[in-house]
N, C-alpha and C positions, 0 to 999 in steps of 0.2 A: 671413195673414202681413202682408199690408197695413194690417188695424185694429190687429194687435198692434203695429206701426211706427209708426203713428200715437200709440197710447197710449204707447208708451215718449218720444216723441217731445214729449207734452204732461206727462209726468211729469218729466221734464227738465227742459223750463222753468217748473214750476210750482216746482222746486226751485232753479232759477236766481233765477228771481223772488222768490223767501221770501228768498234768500243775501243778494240787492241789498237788501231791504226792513233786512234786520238791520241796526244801527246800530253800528259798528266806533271802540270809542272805547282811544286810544291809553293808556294808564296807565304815568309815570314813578315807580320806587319808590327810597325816599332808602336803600334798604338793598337788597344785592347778594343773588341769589338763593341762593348760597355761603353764606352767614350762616345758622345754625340759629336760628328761633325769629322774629330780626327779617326775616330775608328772605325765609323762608318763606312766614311769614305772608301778602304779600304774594303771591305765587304761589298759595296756596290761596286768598287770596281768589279769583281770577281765575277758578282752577278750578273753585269753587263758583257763582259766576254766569252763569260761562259753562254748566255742567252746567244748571240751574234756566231759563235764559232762553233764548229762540227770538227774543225782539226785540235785545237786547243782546252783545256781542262784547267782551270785554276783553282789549287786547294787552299782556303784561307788560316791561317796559324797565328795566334794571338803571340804577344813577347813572350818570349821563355819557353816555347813548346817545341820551338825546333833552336835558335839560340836567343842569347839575351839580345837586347836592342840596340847595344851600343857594339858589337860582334858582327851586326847582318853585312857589312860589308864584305870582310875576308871571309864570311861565310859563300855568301853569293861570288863572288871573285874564282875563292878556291871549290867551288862546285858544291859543295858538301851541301849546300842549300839553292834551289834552282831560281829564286826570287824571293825581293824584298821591297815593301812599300814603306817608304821613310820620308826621313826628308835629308838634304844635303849636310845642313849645321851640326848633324850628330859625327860631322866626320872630320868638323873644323880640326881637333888634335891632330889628327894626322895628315892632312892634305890642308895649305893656309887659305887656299882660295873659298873651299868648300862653302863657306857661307854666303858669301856672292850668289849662289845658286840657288838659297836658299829664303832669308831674310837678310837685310843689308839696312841699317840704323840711317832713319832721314832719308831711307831710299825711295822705289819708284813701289807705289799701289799697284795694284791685283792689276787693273789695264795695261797700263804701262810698262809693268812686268812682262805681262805674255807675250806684249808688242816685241818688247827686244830677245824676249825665248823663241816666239815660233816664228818672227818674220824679221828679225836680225839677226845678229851674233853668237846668242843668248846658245843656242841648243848646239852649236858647231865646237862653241868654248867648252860647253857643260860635257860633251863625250871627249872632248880632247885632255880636259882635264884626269878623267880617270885611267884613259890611253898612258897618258904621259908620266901616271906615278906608277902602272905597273898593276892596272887592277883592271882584271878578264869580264868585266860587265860591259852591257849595252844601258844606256840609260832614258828613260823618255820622262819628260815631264806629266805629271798624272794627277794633282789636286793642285788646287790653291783656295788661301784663305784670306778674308781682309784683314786689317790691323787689332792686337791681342791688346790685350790689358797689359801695362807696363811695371804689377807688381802689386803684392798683397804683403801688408807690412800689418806686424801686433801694434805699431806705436803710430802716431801722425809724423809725416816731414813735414819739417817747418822753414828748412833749410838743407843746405849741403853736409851741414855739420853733423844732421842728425845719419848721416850715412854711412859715417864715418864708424868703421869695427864690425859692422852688421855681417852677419853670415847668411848668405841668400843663395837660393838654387838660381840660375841664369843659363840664358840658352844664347847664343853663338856669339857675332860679334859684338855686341850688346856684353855679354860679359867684359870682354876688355877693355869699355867704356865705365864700367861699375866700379874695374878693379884699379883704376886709375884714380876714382876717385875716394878710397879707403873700403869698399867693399870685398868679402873675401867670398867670391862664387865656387860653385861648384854644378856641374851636370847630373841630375838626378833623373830618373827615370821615371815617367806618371805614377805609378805604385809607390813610388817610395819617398813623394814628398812628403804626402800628407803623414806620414808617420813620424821624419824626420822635423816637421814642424813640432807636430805636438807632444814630439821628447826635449824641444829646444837643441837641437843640431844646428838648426837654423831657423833665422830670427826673421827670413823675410822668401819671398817665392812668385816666378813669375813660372807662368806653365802657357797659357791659352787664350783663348775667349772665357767669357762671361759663364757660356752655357755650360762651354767643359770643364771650367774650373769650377762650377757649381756641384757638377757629378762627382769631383774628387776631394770636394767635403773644404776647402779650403776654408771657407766663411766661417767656418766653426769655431776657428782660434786667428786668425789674422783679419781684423775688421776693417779695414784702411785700404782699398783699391782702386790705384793709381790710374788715371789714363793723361794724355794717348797711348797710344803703343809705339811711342819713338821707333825702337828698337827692332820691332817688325813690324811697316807699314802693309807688308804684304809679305804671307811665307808660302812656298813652293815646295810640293811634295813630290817625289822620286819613285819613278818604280826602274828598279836594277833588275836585269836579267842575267843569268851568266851567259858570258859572250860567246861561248860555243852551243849552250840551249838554241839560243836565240840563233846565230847561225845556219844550225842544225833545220830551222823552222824554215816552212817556204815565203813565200812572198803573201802568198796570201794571208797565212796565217799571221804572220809580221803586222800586215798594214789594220787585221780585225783588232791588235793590241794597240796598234795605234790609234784606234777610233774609239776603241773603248776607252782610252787612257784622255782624250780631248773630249769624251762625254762628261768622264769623273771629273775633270778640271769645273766643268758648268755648274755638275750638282752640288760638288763640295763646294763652290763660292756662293751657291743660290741658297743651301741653308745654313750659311755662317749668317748671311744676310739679314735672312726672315726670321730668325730664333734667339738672336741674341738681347733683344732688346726687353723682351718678356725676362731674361735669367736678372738684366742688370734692375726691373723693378722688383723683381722678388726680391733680390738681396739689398734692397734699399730701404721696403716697406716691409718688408716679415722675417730678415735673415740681422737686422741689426747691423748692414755695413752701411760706412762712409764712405761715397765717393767722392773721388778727388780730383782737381787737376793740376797735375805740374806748373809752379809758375812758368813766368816767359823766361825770367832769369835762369831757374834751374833746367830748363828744354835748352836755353841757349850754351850753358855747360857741358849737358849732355853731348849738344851737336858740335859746339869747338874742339870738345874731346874726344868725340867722334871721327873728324875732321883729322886729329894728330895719329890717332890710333891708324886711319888709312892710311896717312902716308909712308909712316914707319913700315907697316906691313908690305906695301910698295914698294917701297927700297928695299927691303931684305928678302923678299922670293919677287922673282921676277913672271911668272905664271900670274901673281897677283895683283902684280903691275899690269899686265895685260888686261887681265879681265874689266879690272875698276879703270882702265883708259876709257877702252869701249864701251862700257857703259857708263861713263861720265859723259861720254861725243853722244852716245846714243839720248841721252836721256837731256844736253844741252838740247838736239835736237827737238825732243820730243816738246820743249816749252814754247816752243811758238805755237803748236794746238794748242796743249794742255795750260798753258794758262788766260787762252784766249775764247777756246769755246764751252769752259765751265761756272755755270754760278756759284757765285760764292755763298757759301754753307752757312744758314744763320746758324747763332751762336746759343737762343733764346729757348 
C-alpha cells in the first residue's frame, strides 16, 4: 500500500508538472462564438490545437472580454494580449495595405487566394507588412471564407442614384468603392449593426454570409439583399501571435499551430459552403426578403471604381504598391489554369 502511494503520489506531480510546463496563451477573437461560420471558426481553432498539443493551451475570449475588436492588434503587438483571431481589413486605418490580406474587391476566390498565401508571395508579404509598421506579431493565415452578400438595403436600387447620401456600415476596401460613389460608410462591429440599423444610423449594411447575417437579425428591417459579393470574393482570417510568445515557443510547438491554423482554413471554407444556401431560402420563402442582383452596369461601376481606388492607393504608399504588383503578376498568371480548366457556372 505504501509503494502503490508513493507511485500515485509521483504520477501526480509528474502531471502537475507537464500542466505548469504547458504554455497557456490567452486568444481574443473579433467575432462572438454565437456567430456561425465567423465565430466558430475561432473556437475550432482552439479546439484543434488544443486536441494535437501537449506544449500549447489556447483560451478562447469572445470581443470585449479581454479588448474590443477593432483594439486586438496594439493589444497583441503590445503583449497585453497573447492572441487574436481576426481578419486583416479591421486594420485597413491604420496599415493601407492591410486589406490586400484580407478581401480585395474583384479579387482572386478562396483557391486562388491560398494559391498566392501559402505557395507564393502571399504569406512573406503578409509578415513583412506588420515587421515593417512596427507591430511585434507573428502572423499565420487561419480561416477563409467564399464570397459575402454585397449589402442589405431598407429601399431597392434601381440605380446608382439610389446610393447616393446612404449611410451604410462597409468593411475594407470595398468601403472606398461606396464612398466614391455618394455613400457615407462606416466600420461597425457585428453587435452594433443591428441596433444601429433599427435606430436609423444607417440606412444600409454589409457584414457577411447569408447564415451569419441571419443570426444578427438583419432581415428584420433591411429587406433588399444584394449579391454578389464584389467586394469580398473571398476573405482571409488572421491569427496574430505576439512576437516574443511566439518566439518563446519551440519548434514544435510552432509547427502544431501551424497545422491546426491550415485545418481551420478547411473547416471554415467547408461550412461557409454547405450552410448558406438553406439561410438564403429561408430568408426568401419565410423571412420576406428580396433578393437581388446587381446589374452588369452597376458591377461594371463598382469595378472601374475599384480599378481607380487601387491605383491611387498605389501611388501613395509604396508597401501597397508592392503587394497589388504581386498579386496582379500572380494572379495574371493564375488565368491560364483558372480560366481554362473551370466550367462555366449556370446562371438558371
Amino acid at each position: 500500500m505504501k509503494l502503490k502511494a508513493i507511485a500515485l503520489a509521483s504520477a501526480a506531480a509528474l502531471t502537475t508538472t507537464g500542466a505548469q510546463s504547458q504554455e497557456v496563451i490567452e486568444m481574443t477573437s473579433s467575432f462572438g462564438q454565437n456567430l456561425p461560420i465567423l465565430g466558430t471558426a475561432a473556437v475550432d481553432f482552439v479546439s484543434k490545437i488544443n486536441s494535437i498539443s501537449e506544449d500549447v493551451e489556447f483560451e478562447h475570449f469572445d470581443p470585449g472580454e479581454l479588448v474590443p475588436t477593432l483594439e486586438a492588434l496594439d493589444a497583441v503587438s503590445n503583449g497585453s494580449v497573447d492572441a487574436s483571431y481576426a481578419t486583416a481589413g479591421y486594420w485597413q486605418g491604420k496599415i493601407t495595405a492591410a486589406s490586400l490580406f484580407a478581401a480585395v474587391p474583384f479579387g482572386p476566390e478562396a483557391g486562388e487566394f491560398l494559391g498566392w498565401m501559402l505557395y507564393d508571395d502571399g504569406a512573406e508579404l503578409f509578415q513583412r507588412m506588420y515587421d515593417e509598421n512596427g507591430y511585434n506579431v507573428h502572423v499565420l493565415p487561419c480561416g477563409i471564407i467564399a464570397p459575402e452578400t454585397s449589402g442589405w438595403f431598407k429601399n431597392e436600387i434601381n440605380g446608382l442614384e439610389d446610393l447616393e447620401g446612404l449611410n451604410m456600415r462597409f468593411f475594407g476596401l470595398g468601403a472606398e468603392v461606396m464612398q466614391r460613389l455618394g455613400v457615407s460608410t462606416s466600420l461597425l462591429a457585428a453587435g452594433d449593426i443591428f441596433p444601429a440599423l433599427e435606430r436609423g444610423a444607417i440606412d444600409a449594411t454589409e457584414f457577411s454570409m447569408p447564415r451569419i447575417d441571419a443570426r444578427l437579425g438583419f432581415h428584420q428591417i433591411a429587406k433588399y439583399n444584394y449579391f454578389p459579393g464584389w467586394h469580398q470574393p473571398a476573405t482571409m482570417f488572421e491569427l496574430l501571435i505576439n512576437k516574443d510568445r511566439w518566439d518563446d515557443l519551440d519548434e514544435r510547438a510552432q509547427e502544431q499551430i501551424e497545422v491546426a491554423c491550415l485545418a481551420n482554413i478547411t473547416t471554415n471554407f467547408a461550412e461557409g459552403e454547405a450552410t448558406n444556401f438553406a439561410a438564403m431560402v429561408e430568408n426568401s420563402e419565410q423571412n420576406g426578403v428580396t433578393i437581388k442582383q446587381w446589374s452588369p452596369e452597376i458591377l461594371a461601376t463598382f469595378e472601374e471604381t475599384w480599378n481607380e481606388v487601387a491605383a491611387e492607393l498605389a501611388a501613395e504608399d509604396e508597401f501597397f504598391a508592392e503587394v497589388w504588383a504581386d498579386l496582379q503578376e500572380y494572379r495574371a498568371g493564375y488565368k491560364t489554369w483558372g480560366n481554362s480548366i473551370y466550367l462555366p457556372r449556370p446562371r438558371n
